[in-house]
N, C-alpha and C positions, 0 to 999 in steps of 0.2 A: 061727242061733238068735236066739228075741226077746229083745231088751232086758229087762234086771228092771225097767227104768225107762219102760217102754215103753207102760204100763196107769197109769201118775201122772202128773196135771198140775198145770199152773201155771192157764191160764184156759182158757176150752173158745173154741173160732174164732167166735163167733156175733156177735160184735163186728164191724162193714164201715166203711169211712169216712165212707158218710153215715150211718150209725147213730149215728159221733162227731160230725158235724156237727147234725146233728137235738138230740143227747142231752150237751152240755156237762159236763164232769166237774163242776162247779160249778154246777152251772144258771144262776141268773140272773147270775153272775160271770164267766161260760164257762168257758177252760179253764186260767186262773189265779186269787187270790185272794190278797187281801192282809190283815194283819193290823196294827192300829198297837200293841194291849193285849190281854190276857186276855179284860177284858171283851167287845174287840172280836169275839174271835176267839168266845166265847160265844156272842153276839147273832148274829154269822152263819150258827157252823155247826147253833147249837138252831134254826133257823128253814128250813134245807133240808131239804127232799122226800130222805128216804133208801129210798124204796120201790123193793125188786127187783122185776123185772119176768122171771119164767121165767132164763133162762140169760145174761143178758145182762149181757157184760162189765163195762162203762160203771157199770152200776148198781150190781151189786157192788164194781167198786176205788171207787166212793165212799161205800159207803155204809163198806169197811173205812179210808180214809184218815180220813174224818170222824172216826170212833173212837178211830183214832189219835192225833189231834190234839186231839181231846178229854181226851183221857187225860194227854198229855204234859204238853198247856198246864196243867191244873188241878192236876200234879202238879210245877210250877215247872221244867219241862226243855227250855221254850224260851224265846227270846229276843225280842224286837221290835226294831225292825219286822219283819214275818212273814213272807214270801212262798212260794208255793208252787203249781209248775206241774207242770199234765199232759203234759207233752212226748213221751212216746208216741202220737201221734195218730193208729195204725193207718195209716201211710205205707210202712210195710214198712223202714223204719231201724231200726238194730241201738240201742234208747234204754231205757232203762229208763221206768219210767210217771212217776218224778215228780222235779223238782228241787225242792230248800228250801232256800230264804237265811233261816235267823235270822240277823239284826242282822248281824255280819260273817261268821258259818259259812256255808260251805255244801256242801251233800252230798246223796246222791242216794236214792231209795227205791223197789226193784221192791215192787209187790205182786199176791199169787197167792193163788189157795186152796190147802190141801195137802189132797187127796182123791185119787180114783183115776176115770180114764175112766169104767170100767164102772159104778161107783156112780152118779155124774153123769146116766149114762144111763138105770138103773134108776131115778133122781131123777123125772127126767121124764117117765117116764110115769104117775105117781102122779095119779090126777081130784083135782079139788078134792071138800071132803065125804064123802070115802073114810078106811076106817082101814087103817091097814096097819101091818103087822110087818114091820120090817129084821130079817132072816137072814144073819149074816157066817159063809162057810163059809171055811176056811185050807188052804191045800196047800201047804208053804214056803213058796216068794215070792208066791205068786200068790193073793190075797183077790178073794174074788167077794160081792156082795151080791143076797140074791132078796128083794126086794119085795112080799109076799103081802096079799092085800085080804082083809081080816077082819071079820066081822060085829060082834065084839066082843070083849076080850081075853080072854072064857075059853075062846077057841079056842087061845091061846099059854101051854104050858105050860111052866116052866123051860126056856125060850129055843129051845122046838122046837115046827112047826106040824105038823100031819100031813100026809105028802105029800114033804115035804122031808127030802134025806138029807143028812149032812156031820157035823162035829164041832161042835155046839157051845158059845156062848162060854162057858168054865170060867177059874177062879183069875184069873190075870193075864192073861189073853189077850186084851183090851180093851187092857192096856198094851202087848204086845205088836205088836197092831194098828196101834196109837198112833206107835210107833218107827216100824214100817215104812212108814206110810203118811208120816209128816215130814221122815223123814230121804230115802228117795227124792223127795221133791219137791223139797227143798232140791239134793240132788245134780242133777236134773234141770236147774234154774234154774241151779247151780254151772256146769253141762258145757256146756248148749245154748245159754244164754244171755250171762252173767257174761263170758269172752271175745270176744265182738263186738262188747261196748257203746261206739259211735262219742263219748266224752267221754274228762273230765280224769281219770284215773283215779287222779289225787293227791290225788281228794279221795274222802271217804269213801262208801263204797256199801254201802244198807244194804237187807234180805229182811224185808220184812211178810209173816207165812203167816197166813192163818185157814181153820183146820181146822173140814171139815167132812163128819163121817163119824157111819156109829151109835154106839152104844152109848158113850156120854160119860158116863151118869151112874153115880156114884160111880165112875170114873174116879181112879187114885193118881197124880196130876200127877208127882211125886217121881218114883217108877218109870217114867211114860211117859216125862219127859226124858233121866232116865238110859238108856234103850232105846233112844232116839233117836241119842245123842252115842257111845250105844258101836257103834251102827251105822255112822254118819259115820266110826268111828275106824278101823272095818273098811274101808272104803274110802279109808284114806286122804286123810280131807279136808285134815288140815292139810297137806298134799303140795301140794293145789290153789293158781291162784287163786280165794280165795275173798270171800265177802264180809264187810265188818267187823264187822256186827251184827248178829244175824240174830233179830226178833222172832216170838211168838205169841199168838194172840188165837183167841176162841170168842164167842160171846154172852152168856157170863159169866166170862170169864177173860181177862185180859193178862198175859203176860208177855215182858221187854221181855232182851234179850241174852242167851236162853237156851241159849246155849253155855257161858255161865258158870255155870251152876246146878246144874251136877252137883256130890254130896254136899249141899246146902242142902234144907231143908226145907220145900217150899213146899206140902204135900198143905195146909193151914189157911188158904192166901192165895188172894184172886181177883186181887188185883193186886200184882206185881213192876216194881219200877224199879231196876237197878243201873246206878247212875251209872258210868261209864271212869273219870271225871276223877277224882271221892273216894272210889272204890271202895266205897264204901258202900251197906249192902241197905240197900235202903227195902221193908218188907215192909208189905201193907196189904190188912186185916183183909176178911172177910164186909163187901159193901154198899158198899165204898170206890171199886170198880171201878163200880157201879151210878150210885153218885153223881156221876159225871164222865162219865156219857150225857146227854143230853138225854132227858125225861122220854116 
């Protein structure tokens, strides 16, 4: 029988070693980077080249670490001096993608996309200059997306093209989507990955996701994380080894330890920081998450 996790990834293989050698996860820094201040860390990372290029690993984990660190630095949650390396370098070692030494921390960071095979590859066949409708049909586990090239949207009526059969998207079932699609990636990463990474594993390890799937907007963050962590719960994650913190991010949304967010109210915020150490929500409003991009 297939895996339920079998149709979710983390990155798609199109990434080769000389594609890492040609394509430096830092570009002109290669494939480490250093920080001595905010400012600094400012000045470098607003001045890299973050353009994806089709499916291409490299370009994606930099363009989501950039962000990352964007977001952190400007929201006072790292330390200098900065450091941070790409130590996955498609060698075929069991490594996570990146180490970071703030000041005297330091700890480790996978990062993936949480999506699903089949969409990925429905992605890709989309022409440039084309409009197209995403179709998400459901069948328990198994989410299919069809791809339909449309002349203009008033071929798509309440979320159905003609031609196409399936259920669909109705009430919650975006959040539903939501759960399924984060919480198997993360289990993905937990099972296939998480136990073979060749480090110190006393120090902490922590899951960047950035989800990227249809039907996002108006999206009830609140309920898609609760669907997520009570999916996780059904499988038993705290049973695992798992990881200590596990982030998400979109285009317009960070949020940072969202295993802690069930009950909190974050359908208002585009950016979440909850600190370990003071336990304290830092909730932050429309535009805050914007502010802490590079323009």
């Amino acid at each position: 029988m297939k895996s339920v996790l079998s149709n979710f990834v983390s990155v798609r293989p199109d990434t080769t070693k000389k594609d890492m050698l040609n394509n430096p996860m830092f570009r002109e820094y290669g494939d480490s980077i250093e920080f001595e201040s905010l400012i600094d860390l400012n000045n470098k990372l607003t001045l890299l080249d973050l353009t994806i290029n089709g499916t291409n690993v490299t370009d994606r984990e930099r363009y989501t670490i950039v962000k990352y660190l964007l977001v952190l630095g400007n929201h006072n949650f790292l330390s200098y001096p900065l450091k941070v390396e790409n130590i996955d370098l498609g060698l075929g070692e069991s490594l996570p993608d990146f180490k970071i030494n703030c000041k005297c921390y330091e700890y480790y960071l996978e990062v993936t996309i949480a999506t699903t095979t089949q969409y990925m590859d429905e992605k890709d066949k989309k022409k440039i200059g084309k409009l197209y409708e995403d179709i998400v049909l459901i069948d328990g586990e198994e989410i299919e997306v069809k791809s339909l090239e449309v002349k203009n949207k008033d071929e798509v009526k309440d979320g159905e093209v003609s031609g196409i059969t399936g259920n669909p998207i109705l009430g919650d079932q975006s959040e539903v989507i939501f759960g399924k699609v984060v919480s198997k990636s993360i289990l993905k990463k937990t099972e296939e990955k998480l136990p073979h990474y060749k480090i110190d594993k006393s120090k902490d390890i922590e899951l960047l996701l950035y989800y990227i799937f249809p039907h996002q907007a108006g999206l009830d963050w609140c309920k898609s994380i609760n669907y997520s962590n009570d999916n996780l719960r059904e499988y038993n994650y705290d049973d695992k080894e798992k990881f200590d913190r596990i982030h998400l991010m979109n285009d317009s949304r960070f949020l940072y330890n969202i295993l802690r967010l069930d009950g909190i109210d974050i359908s208002q915020y585009d950016l979440i920081l909850i600190d370990d150490d003071s336990k304290k929500d830092n909730t932050f409003k429309k535009d805050d998450f914007m502010s802490s991009r590079e323009n």
